[in-house]
C-alpha positions as a Markdown table, in Angstrom:
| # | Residue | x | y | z |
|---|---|---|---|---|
| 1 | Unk | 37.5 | -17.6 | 4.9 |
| 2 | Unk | 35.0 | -18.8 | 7.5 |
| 3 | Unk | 32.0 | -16.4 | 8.4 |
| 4 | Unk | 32.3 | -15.1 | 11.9 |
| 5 | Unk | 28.7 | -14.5 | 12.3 |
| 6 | Unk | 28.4 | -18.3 | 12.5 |
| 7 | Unk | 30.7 | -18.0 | 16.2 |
| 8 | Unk | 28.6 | -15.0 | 17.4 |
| 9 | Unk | 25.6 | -16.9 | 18.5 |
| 10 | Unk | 25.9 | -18.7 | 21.4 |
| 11 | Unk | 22.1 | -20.2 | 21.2 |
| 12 | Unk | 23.1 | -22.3 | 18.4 |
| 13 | Unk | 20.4 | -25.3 | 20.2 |
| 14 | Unk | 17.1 | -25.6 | 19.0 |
| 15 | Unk | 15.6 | -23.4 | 22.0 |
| 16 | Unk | 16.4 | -19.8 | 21.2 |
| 17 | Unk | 14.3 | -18.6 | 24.1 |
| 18 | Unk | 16.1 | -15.9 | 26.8 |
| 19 | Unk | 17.4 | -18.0 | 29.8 |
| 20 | Unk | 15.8 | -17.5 | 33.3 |
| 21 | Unk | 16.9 | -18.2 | 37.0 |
| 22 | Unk | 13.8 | -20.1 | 37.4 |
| 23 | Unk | 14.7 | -23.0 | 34.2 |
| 24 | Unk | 16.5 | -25.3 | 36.7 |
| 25 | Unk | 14.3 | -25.1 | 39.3 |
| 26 | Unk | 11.4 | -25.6 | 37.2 |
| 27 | Unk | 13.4 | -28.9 | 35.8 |
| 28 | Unk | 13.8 | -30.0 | 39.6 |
| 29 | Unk | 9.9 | -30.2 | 40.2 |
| 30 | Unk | 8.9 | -31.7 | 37.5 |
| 31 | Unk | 11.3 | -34.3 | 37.5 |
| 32 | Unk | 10.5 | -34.3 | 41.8 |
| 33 | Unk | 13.8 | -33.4 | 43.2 |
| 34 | Unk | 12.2 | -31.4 | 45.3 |
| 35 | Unk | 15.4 | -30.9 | 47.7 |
| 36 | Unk | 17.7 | -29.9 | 44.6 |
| 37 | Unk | 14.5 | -27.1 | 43.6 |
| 38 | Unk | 14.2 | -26.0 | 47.1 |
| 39 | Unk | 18.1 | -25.2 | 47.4 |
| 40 | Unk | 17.9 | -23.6 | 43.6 |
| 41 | Unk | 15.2 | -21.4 | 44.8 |
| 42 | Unk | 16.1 | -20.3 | 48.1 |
| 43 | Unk | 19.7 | -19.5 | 46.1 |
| 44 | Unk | 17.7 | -17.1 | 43.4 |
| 45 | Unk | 15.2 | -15.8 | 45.9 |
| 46 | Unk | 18.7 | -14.6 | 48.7 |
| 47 | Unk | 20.0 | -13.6 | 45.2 |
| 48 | Unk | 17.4 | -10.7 | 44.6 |
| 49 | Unk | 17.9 | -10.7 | 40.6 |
| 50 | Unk | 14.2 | -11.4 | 39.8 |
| 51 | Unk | 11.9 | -8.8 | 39.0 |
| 52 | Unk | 8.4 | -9.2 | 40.9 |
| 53 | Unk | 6.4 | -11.4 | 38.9 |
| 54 | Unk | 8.9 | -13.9 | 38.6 |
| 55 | Unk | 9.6 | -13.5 | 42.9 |
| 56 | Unk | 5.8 | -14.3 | 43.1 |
| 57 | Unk | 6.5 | -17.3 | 40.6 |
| 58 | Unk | 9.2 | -18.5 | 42.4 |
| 59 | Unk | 7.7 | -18.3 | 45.9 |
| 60 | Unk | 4.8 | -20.4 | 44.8 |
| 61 | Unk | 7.4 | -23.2 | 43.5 |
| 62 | Unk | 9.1 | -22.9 | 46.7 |
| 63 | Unk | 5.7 | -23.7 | 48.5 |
| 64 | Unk | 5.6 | -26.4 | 46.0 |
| 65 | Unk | 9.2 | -27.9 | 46.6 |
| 66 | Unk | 8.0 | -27.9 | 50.8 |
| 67 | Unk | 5.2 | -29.7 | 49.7 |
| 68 | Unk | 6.8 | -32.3 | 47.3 |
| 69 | Unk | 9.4 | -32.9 | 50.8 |
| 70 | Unk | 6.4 | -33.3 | 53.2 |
| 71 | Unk | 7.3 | -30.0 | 55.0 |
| 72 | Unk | 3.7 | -29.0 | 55.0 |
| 73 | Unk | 3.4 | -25.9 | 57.5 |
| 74 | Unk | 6.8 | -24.5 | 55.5 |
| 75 | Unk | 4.3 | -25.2 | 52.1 |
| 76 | Unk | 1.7 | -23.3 | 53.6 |
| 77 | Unk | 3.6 | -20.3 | 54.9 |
| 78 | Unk | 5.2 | -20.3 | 51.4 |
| 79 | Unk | 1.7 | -20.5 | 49.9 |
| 80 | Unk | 0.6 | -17.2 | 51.7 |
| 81 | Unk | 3.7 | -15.4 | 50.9 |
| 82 | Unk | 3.3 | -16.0 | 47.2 |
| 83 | Unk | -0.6 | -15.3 | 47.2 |
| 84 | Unk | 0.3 | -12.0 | 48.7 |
| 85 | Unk | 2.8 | -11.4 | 46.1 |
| 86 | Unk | 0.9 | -12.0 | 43.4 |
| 87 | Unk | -2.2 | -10.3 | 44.9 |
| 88 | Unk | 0.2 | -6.9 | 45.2 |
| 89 | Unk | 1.0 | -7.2 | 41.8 |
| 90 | Unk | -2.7 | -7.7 | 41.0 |
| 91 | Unk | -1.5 | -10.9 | 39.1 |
| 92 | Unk | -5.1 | -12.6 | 38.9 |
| 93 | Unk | -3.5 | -15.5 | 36.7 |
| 94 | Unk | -0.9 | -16.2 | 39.6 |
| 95 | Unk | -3.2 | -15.6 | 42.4 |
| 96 | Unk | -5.8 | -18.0 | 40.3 |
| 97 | Unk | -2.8 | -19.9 | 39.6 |
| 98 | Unk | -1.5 | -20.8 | 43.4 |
| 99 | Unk | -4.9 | -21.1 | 44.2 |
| 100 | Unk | -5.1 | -24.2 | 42.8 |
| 101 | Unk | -2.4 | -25.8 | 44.7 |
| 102 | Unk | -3.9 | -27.7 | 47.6 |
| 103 | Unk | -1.7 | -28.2 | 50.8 |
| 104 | Unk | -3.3 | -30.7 | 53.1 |
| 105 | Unk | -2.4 | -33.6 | 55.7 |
| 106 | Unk | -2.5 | -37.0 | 53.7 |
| 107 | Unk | -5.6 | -38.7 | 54.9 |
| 108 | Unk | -5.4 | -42.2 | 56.0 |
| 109 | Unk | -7.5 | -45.1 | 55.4 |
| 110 | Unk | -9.2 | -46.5 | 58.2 |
């Protein structure tokens, strides 16, 4: 007779972390399909199922999915949206965090 505790688990792949909205999109930037992360994001964010950290999280990739698509005033709107977030929920790694991301016009050689 087979054991039906082998069937119960679902996770049976070598990642038994919990899943999270924000896996795909975080797949989409670092592989630079910034339009397929944008859309994911935007589609989490309308969806309101993240708690607060992980809104702050995910507005900071949204600024970084603008930025990856050359929408740079979007990027920085985004930017000050998820420093405020993270500054509300006196996140000083997130704040420290989306600090570091740099949005700037791409200089060009003379």
């Amino acid at each position: 007779m087979e054991n039906d505790d082998d069937h119960d688990n679902l996770d049976d792949d070598d990642n038994n972390e919990a899943w999270s909205p924000l896996d795909e999109p975080v797949e989409a930037l670092r592989d630079e399909r910034f339009g397929e992360a944008l859309f994911l994001l935007d589609a989490t964010l309308m969806a309101n199922v993240l708690p607060e950290p992980a809104r702050a999280r995910a507005l900071g990739m949204r600024a970084q999915a603008l930025l990856g698509l050359g929408q740079l005033d979007r990027a920085k709107e985004g930017l000050v949206h998820a420093l405020r977030a993270a500054r509300a929920l006196g996140d000083a790694e997130g704040v420290t965090q989306l600090s570091l991301i740099h949005i700037s016009e791409p200089t060009r050689p003379y």
